[in-house]
N, C-alpha and C positions, 0 to 999 in steps of 0.2 A: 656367262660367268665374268668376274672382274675378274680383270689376267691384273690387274697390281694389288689386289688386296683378297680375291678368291681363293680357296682350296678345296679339297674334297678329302678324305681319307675313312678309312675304316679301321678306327681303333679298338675294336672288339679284342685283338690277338694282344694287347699291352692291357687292357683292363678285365683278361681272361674270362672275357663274354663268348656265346656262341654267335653265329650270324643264324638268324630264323630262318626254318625251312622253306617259308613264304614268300622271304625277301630272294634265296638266293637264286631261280625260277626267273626275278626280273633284274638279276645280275648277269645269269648266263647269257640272257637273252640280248642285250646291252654289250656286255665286254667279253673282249678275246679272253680267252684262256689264259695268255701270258700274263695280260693286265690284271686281270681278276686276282689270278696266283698270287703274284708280284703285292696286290692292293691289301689281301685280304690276310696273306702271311706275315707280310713286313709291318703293314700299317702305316704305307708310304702314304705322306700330305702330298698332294701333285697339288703344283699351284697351276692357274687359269691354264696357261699355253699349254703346259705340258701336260695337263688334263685334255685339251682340246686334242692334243696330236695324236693322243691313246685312246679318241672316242668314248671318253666319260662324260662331255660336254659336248655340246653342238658348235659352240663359238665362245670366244675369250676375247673380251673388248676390254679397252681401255674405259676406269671410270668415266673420263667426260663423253661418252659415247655410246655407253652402256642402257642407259634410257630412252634413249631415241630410237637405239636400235630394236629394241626390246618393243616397245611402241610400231613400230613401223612391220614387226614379225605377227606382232598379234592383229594387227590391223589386216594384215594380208592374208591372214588366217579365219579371220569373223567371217561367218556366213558357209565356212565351209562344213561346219558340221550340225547346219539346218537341218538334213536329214538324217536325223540321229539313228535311227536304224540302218545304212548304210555305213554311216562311219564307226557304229560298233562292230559290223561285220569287218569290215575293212583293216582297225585294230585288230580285230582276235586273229585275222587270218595273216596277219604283220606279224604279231605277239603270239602266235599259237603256241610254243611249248612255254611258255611264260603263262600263257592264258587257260594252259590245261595243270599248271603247277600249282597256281595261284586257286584253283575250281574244285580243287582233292580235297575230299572231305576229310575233317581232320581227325576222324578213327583208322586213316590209314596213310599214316605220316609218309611225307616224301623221304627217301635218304638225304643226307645234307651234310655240309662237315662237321656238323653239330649233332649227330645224331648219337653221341654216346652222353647225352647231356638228357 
């Protein structure tokens, strides 16, 4: 993420949206409890850094560094997921209740905080 011009927020709770039962599956999965609460109640903008330190982001660079490094991750990453049957399993079993939330068939909705919608 750009730490001088990035943000992230979830403004679902100021523009009185639900968050989808689909999406929040790879929020639990992703963020602590606190953060999640804190993101998803308040509608807090976290910029770069302070996204980074709450584990919504991997890393928060400076725009002039930001491409490079982005380049040089995805480089280091090509070829690892050549064998695609491996790095699927290897996901689901990373992402497993994210990847059993996201696989409910949708006649039998997850609960969610949206569920009275």
């Amino acid at each position: 993420m750009n730490a001088e011009k990035g943000f992230y927020c979830f403004p679902e709770v100021d523009l009185g949206l639900p968050i989808s039962q689909y999406f929040l599956p790879l929020l639990h999965g992703r963020l602590s409890v606190q953060t999640l609460t804190k993101s998803v109640l308040t509608g807090k903008r976290w910029g770069g850094n302070e996204a980074q330190a709450v584990g919504i982001v991997d890393q928060s660079l400076p725009d002039k560094e930001l491409l490079q490094k982005a380049i040089a991750h995805a480089q280091g990453l090509a070829g690892k997921g050549s064998n695609r049957q491996n790095m699927t399993r290897l996901k689901t079993e990373i992402y497993d209740v994210s990847y059993k939330g996201l696989t409910k068939k949708k006649d039998s909705p997850l609960p969610s905080l949206s569920s009275k919608y």
